[in-house]
py3Dmol code that shows the C-alpha trace and the ligand (Angstrom):
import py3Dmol

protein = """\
ATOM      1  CA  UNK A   1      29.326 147.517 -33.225  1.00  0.00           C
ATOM      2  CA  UNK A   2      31.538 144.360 -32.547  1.00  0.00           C
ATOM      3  CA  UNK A   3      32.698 142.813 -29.759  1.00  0.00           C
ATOM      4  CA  UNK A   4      34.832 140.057 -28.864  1.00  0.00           C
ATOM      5  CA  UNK A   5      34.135 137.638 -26.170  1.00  0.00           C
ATOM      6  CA  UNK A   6      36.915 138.978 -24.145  1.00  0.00           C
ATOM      7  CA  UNK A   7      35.094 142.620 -24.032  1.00  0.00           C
ATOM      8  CA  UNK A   8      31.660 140.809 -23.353  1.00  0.00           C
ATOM      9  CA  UNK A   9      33.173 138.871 -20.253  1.00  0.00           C
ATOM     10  CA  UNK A  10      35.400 141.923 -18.668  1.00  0.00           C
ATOM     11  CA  UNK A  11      31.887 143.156 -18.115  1.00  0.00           C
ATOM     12  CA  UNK A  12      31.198 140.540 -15.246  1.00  0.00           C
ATOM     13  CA  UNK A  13      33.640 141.399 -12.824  1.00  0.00           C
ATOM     14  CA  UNK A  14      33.558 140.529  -9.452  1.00  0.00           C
ATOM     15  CA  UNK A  15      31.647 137.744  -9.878  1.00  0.00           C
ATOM     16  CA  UNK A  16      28.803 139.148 -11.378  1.00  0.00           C
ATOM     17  CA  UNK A  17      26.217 137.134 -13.586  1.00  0.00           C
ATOM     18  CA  UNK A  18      23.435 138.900 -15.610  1.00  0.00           C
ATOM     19  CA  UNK A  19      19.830 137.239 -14.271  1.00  0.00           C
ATOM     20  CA  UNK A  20      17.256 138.961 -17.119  1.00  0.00           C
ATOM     21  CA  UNK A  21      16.585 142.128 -19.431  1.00  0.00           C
ATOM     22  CA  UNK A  22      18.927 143.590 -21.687  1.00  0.00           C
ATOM     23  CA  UNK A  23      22.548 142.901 -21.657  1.00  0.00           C
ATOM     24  CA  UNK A  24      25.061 145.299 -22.106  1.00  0.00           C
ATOM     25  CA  UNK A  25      26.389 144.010 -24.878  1.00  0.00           C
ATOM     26  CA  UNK A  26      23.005 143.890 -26.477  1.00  0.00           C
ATOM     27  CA  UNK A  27      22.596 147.409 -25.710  1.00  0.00           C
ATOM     28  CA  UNK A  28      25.942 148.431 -27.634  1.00  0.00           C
ATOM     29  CA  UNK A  29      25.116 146.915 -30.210  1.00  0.00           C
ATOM     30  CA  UNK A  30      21.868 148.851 -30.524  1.00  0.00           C
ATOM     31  CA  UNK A  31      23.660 152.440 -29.341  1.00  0.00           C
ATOM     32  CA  UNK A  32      24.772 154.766 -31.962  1.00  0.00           C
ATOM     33  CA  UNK A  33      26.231 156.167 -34.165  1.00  0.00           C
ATOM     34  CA  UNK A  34      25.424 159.348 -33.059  1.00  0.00           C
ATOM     35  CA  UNK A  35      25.786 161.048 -30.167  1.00  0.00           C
ATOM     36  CA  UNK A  36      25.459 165.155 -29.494  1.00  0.00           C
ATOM     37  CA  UNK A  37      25.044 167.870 -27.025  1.00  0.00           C
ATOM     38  CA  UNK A  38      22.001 170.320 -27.990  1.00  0.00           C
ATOM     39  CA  UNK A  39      21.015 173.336 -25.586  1.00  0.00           C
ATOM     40  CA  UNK A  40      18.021 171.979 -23.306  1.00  0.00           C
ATOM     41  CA  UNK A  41      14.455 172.703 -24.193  1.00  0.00           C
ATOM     42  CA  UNK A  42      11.411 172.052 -22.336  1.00  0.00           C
ATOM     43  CA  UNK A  43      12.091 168.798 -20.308  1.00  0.00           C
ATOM     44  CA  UNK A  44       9.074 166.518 -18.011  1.00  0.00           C
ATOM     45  CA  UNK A  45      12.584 165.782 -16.207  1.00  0.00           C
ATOM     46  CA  UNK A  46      14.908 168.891 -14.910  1.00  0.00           C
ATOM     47  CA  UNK A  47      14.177 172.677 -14.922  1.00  0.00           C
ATOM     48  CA  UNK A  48      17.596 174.777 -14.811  1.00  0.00           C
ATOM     49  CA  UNK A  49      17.383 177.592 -12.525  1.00  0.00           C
ATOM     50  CA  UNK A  50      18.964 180.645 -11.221  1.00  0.00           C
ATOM     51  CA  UNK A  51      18.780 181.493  -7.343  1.00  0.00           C
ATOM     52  CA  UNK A  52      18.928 185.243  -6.191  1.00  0.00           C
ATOM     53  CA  UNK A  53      19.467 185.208  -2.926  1.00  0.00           C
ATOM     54  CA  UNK A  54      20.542 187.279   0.034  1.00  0.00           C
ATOM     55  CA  UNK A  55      23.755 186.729   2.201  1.00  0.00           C
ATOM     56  CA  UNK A  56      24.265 189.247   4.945  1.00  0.00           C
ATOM     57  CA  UNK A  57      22.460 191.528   2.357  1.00  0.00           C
ATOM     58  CA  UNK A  58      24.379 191.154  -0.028  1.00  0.00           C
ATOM     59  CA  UNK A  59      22.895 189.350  -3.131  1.00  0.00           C
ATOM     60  CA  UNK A  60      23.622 186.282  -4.424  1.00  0.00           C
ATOM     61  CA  UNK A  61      23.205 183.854  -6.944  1.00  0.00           C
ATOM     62  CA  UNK A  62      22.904 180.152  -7.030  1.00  0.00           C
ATOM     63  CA  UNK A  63      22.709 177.883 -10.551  1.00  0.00           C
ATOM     64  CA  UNK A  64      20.471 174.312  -9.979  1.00  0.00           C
ATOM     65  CA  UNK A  65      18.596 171.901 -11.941  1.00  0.00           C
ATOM     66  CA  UNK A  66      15.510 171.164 -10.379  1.00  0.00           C
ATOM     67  CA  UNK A  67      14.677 167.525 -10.345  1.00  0.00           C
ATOM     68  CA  UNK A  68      12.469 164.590  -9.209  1.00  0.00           C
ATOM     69  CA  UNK A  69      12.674 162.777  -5.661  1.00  0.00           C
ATOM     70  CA  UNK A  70      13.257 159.283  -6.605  1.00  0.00           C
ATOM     71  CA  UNK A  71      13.348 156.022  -4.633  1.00  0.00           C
ATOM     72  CA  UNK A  72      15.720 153.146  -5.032  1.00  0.00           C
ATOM     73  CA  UNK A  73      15.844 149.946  -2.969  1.00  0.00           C
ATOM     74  CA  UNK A  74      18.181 147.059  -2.241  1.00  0.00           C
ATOM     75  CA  UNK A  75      17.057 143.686  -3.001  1.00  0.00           C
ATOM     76  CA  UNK A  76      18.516 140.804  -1.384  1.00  0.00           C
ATOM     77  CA  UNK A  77      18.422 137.492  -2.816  1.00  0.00           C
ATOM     78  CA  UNK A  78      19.047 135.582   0.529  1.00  0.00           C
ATOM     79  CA  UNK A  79      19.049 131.626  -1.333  1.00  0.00           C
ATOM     80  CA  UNK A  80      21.087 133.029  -3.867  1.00  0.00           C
ATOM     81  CA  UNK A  81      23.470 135.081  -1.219  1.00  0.00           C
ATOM     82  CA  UNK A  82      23.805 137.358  -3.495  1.00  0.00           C
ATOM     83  CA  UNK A  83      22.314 141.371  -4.018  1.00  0.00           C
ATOM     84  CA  UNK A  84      20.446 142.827  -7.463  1.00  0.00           C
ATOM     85  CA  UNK A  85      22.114 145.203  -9.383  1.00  0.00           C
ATOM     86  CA  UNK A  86      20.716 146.693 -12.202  1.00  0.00           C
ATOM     87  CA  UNK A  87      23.593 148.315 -15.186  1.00  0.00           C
ATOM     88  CA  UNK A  88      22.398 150.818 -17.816  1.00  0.00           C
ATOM     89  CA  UNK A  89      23.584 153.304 -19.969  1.00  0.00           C
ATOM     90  CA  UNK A  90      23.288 156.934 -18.871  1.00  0.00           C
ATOM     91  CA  UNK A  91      24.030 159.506 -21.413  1.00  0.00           C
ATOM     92  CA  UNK A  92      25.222 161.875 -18.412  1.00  0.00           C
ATOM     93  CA  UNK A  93      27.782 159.519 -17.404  1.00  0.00           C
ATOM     94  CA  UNK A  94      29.394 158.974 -20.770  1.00  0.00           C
ATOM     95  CA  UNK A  95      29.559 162.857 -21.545  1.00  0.00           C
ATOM     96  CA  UNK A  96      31.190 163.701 -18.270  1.00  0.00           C
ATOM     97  CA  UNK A  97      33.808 161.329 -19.460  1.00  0.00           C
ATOM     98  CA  UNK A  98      34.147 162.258 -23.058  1.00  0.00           C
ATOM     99  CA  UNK A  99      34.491 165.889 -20.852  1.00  0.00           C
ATOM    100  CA  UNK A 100      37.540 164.379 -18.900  1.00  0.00           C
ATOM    101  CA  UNK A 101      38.738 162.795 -21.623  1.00  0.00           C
ATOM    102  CA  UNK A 102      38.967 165.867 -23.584  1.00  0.00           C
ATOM    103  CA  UNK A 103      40.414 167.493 -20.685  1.00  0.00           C
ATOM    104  CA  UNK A 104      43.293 164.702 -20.191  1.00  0.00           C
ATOM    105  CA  UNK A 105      43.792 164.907 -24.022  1.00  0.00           C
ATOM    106  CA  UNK A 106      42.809 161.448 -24.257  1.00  0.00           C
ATOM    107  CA  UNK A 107      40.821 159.963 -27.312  1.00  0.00           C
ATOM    108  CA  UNK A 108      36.572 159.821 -26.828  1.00  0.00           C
ATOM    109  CA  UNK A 109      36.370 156.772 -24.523  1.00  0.00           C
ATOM    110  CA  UNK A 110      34.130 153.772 -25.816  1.00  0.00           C
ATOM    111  CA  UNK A 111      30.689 153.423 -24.901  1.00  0.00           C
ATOM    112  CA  UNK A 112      30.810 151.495 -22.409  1.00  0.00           C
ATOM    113  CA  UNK A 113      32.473 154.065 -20.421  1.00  0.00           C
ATOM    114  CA  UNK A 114      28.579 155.028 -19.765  1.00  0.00           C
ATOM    115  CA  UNK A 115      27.142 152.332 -18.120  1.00  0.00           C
ATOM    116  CA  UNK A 116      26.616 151.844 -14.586  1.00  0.00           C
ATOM    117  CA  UNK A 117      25.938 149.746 -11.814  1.00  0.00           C
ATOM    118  CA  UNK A 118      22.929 151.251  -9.775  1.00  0.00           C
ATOM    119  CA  UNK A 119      20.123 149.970  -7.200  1.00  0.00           C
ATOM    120  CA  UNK A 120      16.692 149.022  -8.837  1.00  0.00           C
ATOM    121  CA  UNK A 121      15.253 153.009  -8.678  1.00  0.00           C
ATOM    122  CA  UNK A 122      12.443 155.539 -10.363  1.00  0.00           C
ATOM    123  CA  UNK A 123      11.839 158.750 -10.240  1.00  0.00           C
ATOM    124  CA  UNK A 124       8.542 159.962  -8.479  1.00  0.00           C
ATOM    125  CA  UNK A 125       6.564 161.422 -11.102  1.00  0.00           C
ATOM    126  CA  UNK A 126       3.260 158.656 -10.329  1.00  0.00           C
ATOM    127  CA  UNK A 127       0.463 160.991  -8.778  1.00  0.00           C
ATOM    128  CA  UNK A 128      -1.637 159.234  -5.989  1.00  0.00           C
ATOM    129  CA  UNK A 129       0.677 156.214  -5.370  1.00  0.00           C
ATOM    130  CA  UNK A 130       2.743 156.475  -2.353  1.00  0.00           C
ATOM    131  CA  UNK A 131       6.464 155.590  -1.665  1.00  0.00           C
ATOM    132  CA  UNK A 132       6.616 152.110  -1.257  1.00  0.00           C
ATOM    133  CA  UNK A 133       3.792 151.203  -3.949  1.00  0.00           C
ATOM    134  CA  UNK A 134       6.798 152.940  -6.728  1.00  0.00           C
ATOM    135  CA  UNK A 135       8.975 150.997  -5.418  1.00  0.00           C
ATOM    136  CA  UNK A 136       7.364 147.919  -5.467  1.00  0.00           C
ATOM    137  CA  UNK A 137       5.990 148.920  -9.378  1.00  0.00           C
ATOM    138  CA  UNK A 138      10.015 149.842 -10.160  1.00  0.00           C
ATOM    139  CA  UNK A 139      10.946 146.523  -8.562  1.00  0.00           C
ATOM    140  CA  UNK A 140       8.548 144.430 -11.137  1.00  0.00           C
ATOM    141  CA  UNK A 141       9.593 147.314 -14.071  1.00  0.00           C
ATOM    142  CA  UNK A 142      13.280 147.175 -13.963  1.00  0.00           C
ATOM    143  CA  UNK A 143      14.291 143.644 -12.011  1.00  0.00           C
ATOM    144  CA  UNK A 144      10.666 141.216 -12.794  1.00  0.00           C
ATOM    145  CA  UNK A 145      10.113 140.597  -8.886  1.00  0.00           C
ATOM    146  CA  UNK A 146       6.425 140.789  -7.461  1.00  0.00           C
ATOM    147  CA  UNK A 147       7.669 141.842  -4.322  1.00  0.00           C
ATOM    148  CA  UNK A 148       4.357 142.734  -1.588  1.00  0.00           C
ATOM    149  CA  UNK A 149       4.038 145.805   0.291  1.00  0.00           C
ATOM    150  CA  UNK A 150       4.720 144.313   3.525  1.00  0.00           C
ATOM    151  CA  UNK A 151       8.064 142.864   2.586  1.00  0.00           C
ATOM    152  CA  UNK A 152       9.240 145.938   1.667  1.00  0.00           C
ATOM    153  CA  UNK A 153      11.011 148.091   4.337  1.00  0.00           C
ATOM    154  CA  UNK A 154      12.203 151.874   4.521  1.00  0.00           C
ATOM    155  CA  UNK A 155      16.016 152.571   5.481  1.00  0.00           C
ATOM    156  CA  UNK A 156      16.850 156.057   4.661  1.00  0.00           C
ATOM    157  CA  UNK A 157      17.071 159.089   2.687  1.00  0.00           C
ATOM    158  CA  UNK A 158      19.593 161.219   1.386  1.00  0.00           C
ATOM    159  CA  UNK A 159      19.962 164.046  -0.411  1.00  0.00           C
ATOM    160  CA  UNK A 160      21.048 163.855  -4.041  1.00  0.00           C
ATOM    161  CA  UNK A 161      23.601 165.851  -6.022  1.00  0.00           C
ATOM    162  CA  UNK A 162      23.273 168.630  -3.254  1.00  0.00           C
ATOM    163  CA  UNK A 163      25.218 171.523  -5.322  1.00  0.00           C
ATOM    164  CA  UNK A 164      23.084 171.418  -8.029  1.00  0.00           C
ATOM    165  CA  UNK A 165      19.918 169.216  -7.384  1.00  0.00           C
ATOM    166  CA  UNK A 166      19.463 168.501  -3.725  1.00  0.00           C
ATOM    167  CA  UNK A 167      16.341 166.367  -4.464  1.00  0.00           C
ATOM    168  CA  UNK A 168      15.946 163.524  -2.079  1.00  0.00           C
ATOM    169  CA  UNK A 169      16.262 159.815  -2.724  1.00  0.00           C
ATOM    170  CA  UNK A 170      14.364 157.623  -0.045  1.00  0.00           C
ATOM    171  CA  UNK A 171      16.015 154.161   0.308  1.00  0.00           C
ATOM    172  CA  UNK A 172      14.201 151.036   0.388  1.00  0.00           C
ATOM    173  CA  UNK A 173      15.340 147.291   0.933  1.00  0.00           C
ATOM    174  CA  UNK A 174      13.677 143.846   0.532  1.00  0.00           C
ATOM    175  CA  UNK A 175      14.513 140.241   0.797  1.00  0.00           C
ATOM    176  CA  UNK A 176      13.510 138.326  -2.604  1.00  0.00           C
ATOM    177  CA  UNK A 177      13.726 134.639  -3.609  1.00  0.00           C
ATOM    178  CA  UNK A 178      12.741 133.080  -6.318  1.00  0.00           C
ATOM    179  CA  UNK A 179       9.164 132.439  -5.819  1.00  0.00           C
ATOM    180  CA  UNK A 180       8.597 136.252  -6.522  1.00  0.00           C
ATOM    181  CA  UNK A 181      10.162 136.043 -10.331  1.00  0.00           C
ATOM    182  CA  UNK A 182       7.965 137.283 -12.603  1.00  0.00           C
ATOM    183  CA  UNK A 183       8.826 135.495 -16.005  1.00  0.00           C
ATOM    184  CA  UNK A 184       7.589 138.466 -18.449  1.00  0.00           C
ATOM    185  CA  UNK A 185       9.260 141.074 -16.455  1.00  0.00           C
ATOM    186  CA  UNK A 186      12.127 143.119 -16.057  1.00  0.00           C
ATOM    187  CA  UNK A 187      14.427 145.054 -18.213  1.00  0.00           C
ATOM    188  CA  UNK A 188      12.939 148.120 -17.886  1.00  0.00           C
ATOM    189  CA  UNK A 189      10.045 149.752 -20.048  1.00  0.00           C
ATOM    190  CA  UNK A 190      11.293 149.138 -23.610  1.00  0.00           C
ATOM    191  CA  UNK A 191       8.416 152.102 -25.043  1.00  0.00           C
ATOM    192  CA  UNK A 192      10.511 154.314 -22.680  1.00  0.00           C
ATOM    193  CA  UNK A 193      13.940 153.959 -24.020  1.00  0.00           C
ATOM    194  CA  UNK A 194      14.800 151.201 -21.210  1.00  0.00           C
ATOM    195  CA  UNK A 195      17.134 149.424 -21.537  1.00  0.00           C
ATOM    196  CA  UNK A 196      18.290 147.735 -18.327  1.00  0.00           C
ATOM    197  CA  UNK A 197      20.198 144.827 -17.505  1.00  0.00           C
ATOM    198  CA  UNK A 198      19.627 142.808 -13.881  1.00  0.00           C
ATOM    199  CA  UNK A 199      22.469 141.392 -12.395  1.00  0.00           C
ATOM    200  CA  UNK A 200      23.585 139.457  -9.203  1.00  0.00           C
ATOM    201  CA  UNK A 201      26.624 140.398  -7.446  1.00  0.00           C
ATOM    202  CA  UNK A 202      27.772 137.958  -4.879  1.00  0.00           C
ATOM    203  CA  UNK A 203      27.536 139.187  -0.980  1.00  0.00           C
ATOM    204  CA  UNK A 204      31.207 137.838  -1.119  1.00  0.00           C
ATOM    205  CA  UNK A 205      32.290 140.148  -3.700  1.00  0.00           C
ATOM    206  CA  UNK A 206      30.663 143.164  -1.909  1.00  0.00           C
ATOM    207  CA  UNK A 207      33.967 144.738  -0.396  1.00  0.00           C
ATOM    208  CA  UNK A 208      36.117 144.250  -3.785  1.00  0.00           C
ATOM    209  CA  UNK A 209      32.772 145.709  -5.897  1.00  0.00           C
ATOM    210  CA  UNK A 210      32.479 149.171  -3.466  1.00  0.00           C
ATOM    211  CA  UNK A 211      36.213 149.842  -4.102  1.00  0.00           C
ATOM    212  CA  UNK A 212      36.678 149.069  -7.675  1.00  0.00           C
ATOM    213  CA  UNK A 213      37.422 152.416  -8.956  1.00  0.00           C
ATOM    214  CA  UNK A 214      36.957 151.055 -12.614  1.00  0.00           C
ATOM    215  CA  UNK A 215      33.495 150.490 -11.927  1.00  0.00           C
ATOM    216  CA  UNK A 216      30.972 153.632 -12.448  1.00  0.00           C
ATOM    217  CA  UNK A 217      28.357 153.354  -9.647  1.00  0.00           C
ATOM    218  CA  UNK A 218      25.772 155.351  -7.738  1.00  0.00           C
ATOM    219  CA  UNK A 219      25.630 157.317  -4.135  1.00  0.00           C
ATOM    220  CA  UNK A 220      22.925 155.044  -3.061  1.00  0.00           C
ATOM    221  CA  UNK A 221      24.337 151.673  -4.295  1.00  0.00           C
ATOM    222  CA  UNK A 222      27.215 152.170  -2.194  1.00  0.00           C
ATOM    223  CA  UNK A 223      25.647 152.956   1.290  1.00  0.00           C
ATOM    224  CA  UNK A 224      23.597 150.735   0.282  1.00  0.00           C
ATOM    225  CA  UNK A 225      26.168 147.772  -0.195  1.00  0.00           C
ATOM    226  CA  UNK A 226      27.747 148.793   3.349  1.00  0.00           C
ATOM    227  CA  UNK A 227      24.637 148.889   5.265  1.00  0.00           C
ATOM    228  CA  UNK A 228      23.529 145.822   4.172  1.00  0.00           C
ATOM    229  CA  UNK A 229      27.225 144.222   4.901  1.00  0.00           C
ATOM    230  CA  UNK A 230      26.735 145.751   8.230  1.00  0.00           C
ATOM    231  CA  UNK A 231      23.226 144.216   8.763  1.00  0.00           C
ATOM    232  CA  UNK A 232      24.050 140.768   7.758  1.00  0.00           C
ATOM    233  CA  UNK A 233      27.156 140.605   9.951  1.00  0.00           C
ATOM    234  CA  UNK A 234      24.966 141.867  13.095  1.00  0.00           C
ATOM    235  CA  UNK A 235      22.047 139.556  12.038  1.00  0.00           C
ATOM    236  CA  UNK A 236      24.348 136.059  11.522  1.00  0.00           C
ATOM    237  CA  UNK A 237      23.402 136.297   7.825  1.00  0.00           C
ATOM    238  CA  UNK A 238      19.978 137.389   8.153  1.00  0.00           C
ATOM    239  CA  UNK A 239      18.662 140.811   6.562  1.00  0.00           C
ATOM    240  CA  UNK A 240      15.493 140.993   8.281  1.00  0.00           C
ATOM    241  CA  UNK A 241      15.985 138.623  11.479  1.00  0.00           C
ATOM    242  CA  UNK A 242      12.112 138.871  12.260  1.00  0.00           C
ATOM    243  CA  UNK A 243       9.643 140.439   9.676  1.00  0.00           C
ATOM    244  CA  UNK A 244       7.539 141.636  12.358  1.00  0.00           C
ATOM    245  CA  UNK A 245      10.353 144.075  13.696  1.00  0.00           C
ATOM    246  CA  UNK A 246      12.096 144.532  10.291  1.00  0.00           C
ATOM    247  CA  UNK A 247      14.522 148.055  11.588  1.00  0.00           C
TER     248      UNK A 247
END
"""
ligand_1 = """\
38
ADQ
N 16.935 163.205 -17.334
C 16.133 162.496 -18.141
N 16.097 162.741 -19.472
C 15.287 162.057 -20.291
N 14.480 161.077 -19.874
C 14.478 160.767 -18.563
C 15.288 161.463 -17.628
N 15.063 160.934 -16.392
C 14.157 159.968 -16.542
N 13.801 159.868 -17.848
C 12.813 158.950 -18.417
O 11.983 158.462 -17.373
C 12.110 157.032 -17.341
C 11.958 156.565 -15.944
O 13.091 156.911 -15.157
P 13.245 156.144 -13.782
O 12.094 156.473 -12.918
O 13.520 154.702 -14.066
O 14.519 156.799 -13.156
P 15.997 156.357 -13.463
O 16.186 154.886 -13.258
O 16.427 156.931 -14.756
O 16.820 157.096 -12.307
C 16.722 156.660 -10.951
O 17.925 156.109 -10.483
C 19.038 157.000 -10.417
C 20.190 156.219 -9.798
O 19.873 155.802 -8.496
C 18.733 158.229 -9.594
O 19.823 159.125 -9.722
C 17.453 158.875 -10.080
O 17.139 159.926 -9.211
C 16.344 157.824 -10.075
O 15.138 158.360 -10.519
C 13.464 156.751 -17.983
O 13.569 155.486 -18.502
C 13.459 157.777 -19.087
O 12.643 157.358 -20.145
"""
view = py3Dmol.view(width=600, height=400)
view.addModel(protein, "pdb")
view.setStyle({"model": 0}, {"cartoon": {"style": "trace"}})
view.addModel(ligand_1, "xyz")
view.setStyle({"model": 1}, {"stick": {}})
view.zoomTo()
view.show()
């Protein structure tokens, strides 16, 4: 696939640099040509389900996907002022537009219509380690901090994709610098089809980031973004005032 400079550049809005792992324009280049919708077979991922139920005794039916809890967690990179992002492709993302594409009787949108912007995150599928210990082993995985235990802190949880899902994502955050960069990683597991870029959004360009429409991101990221606005503005800049009393 080619691409011009100007494609390559529109890609760092906002601000944005890429810190490590796999750009998307590397990725692009490696996507394709293919790309098709086969009916799901067994999957270590999601289980599709119906529901019988009973309303009022009447019965009734519900239609999920069963899925992983996950964790994701905000990193803030205080010398750099500036919070980790990491952008991927997801295959969902660019069918549901190709779908609404379709639907608009517009032409199949590029591929970059599937990447998005999304907190460092994992699925919990790691028997015997507990919530903060995937975090921390996602952290070093997708972004190539050695973050410790102690530095990381728990600030929520929500449910995910509650019509169809409803699995719950716990939300972590942690203060990084530099001193935790771990040259060989990041990027994401390459033997698993990773292939994740790590990027550093300025805290300045926060507000024009949440509402850039243009810009596919997740639930999480957003609170996320706002929390961590709110914090630093009741803090005078400071995530974690005093480690000992983190929230
Ligand atoms: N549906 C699927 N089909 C095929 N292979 C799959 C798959 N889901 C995961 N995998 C495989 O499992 C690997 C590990 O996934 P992760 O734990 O990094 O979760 P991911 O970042 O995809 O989603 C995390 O981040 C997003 C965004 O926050 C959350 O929605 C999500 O719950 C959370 O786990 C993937 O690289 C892939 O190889």
């Amino acid at each position: 696939m080619s691409l011009s400079h100007a494609d390559e550049a529109a890609w760092y809005k906002h601000g944005m640099t890429s810190l490590s792992g796999v750009t998307m324009g590397e990725t692009l280049r490696r996507l394709g040509p293919s790309l098709e919708l086969t009916p799901m077979q067994q999957s270590a991922f999601v289980k599709p389900h119906s529901i019988m139920y009973q309303l009022d005794g009447k019965p009734r039916r519900w239609d999920m996907v069963e899925s992983h809890p996950s964790v994701a967690v905000l990193l803030y990179h205080r010398q750099r002022q500036a919070v980790i992002l990491v952008r991927q492709f997801r295959p969902a993302v660019y069918v549901s537009a190709m779908r609404a594409a379709e639907a608009a009787g517009e032409p199949k949108p590029p591929l970059s219509a599937g990447f998005t912007y999304e907190l460092c995150a994992g699925i919990i599928d790691k028997p015997g380690l507990n919530l903060k210990q995937i975090t921390r082993e996602e952290i070093m995985e997708e972004c190539g901090y050695d973050v410790p235990l102690d530095r990381i802190f728990p600030v929520t949880s929500y449910l995910s994709a509650i019509g169809i899902s409803g699995s719950t994502q716990s939300i972590f955050a942690a203060e990084i610098d530099d001193s935790m960069a771990v040259r060989s990683g990041g990027g994401g597991l390459e033997d698993h089809g990773e292939a994740i870029e790590v990027l550093l959004l300025p805290v300045a360009s926060i507000q024009p980031f949440i509402f850039d429409q243009s810009i596919g991101k997740s639930a999480g990221l957003l609170f996320s973004l706002m929390w961590l606005t709110e914090r630093l503005e009741a803090h005078s800049g400071q995530l974690f005032p005093s480690t000992a009393s983190a929230l």
